[in-house]
N, C-alpha and C positions, 0 to 999 in steps of 0.2 A: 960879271959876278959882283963886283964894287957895285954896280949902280944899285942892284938888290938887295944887297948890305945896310945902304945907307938908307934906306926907308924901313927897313926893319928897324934897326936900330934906333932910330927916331922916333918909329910906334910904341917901341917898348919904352924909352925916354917919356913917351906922351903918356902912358899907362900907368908910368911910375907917380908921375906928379899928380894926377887925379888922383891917384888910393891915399894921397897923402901923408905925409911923415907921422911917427908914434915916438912921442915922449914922454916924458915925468915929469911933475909938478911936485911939491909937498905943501901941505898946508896944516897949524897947530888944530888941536882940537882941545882946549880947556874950557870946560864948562863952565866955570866961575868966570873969566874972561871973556871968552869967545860965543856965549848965550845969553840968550835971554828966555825966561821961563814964563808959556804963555797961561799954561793949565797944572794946576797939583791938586794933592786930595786936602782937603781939608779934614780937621780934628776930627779923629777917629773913622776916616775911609780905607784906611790901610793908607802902605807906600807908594805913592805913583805919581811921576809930574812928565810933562810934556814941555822940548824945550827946541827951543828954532836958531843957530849957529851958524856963524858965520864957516863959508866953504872956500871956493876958487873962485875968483872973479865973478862973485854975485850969485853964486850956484851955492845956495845954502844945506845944510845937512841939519836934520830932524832927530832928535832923541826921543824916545819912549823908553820910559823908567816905569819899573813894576817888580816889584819883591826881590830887589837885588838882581834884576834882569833887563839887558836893553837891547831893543829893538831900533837899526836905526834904517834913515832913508835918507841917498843923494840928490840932490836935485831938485826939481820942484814937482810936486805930489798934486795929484789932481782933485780940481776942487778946493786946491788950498790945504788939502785935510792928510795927514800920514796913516789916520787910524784905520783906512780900508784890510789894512792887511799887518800881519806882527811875525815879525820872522825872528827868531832867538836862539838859542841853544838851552835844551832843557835844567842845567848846571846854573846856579849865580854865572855871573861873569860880569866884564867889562871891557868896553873899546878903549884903545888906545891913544895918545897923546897925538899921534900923526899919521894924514890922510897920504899915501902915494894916491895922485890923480892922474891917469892914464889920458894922454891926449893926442888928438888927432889934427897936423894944421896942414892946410890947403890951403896956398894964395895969402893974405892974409886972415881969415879963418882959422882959431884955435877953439875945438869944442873939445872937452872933457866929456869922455863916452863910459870910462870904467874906472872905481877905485878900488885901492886895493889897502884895507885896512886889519892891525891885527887885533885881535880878541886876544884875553886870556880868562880860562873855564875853569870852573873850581874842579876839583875832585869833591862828590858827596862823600868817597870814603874815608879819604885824607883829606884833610884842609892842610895842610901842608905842602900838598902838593898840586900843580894846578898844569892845565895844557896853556901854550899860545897854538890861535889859529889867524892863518892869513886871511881872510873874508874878500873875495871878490864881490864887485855889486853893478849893477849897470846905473849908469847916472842917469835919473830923466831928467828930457829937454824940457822945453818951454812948451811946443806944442805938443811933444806926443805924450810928455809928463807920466811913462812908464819906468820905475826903478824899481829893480829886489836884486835879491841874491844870486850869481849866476853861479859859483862856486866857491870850494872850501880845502883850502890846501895845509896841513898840518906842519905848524912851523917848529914844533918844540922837536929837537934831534935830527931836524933836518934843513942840511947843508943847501939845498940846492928850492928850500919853498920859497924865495922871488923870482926869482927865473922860473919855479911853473905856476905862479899867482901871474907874473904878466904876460906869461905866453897863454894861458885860460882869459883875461883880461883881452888881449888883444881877436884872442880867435873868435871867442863866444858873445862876448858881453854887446854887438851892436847887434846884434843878429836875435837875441836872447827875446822869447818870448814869454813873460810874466806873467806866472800863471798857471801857464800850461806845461813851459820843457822846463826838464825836471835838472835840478841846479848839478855841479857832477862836484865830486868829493877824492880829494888827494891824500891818502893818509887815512890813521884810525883818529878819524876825528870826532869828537864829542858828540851825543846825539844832540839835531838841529831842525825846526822845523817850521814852516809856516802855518798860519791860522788866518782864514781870509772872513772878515765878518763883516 
């Protein structure tokens, strides 16, 4: 019975270290410091600049600015270009101060596959009052250079939206087809939605 034990056990040891460990990074996100602005409108195009920031180890993050509204992207965008596709919440809003970056390390290999960053949405009714949302997103790599939104977990009154921002983060977000599967929503969360042009 020992001798069958110990190869199991050993299989499953082997199984454990290929799926490889999942943890947290943080990294700032201020615009003024951490960007550089490559595209704006000029005098009289309306509001809207395009700006390239620095991420996690070289894995930069993309802002798209438009009427009090942004759009961002992890990773690196294919072609170079973020403007394939605009994911937003119909609300003004704004991303927040700090990225949690979901990561994955094997051997010495650490890749950043999902972050998990918050929003907060205006209210059109009240300006006074406003939501935070947790934004899950999947980060593109270098080659496969696929990133959007994989989910949206509602953080304002609720105790427990990190723990299900990175349990969505971890289950969805490598597997997460852009595009196509439709992102999943935790909470009454603001309306949100993509536009692929």
């Amino acid at each position: 019975m020992r001798a069958l034990l110990i190869p199991l056990v050993f299989a499953g040891l082997c199984q454990a270290a290929q799926a490889g460990a999942i943890s947290s990074a943080y990294t700032d996100l201020d615009s003024k410091k951490d960007c550089v602005t490559y595209a704006q409108a000029a005098e009289g195009e309306g509001d809207w600049a395009e700006l390239a920031c620095s991420g996690y180890r070289g894995y930069p993050v993309l802002i798209a600015y438009d009427d009090a509204r942004e759009s961002l992207f992890y990773g690196f965008p294919p072609g170079g270009d973020m403007t394939s596709a605009w994911e937003s919440f119909s609300a003004f809003n704004s991303s927040g101060a700090k990225i949690e970056w979901r990561i994955e390390t094997t051997g010495d290999k650490a890749v950043p596959f999902a972050v998990i960053h918050r929003w907060t949405v205006s209210n059109p009714e009240d300006e006074k009052k406003s939501t935070d949302v947790l934004l899950v997103a999947k980060v593109a790599q270098m080659d496969a250079r696929e990133g959007c939104t994989v989910g949206l977990v509602l953080a304002t009154g609720n105790p427990s939206a990190n723990d299900q921002a990175r349990k969505l983060a971890d289950e969805k977000a490598r597997s997460f087809a852009c595009g196509k599967d439709k992102h999943t929503v935790i909470g009454n969360v603001p309306p949100f939605g993509r536009v692929d042009n």
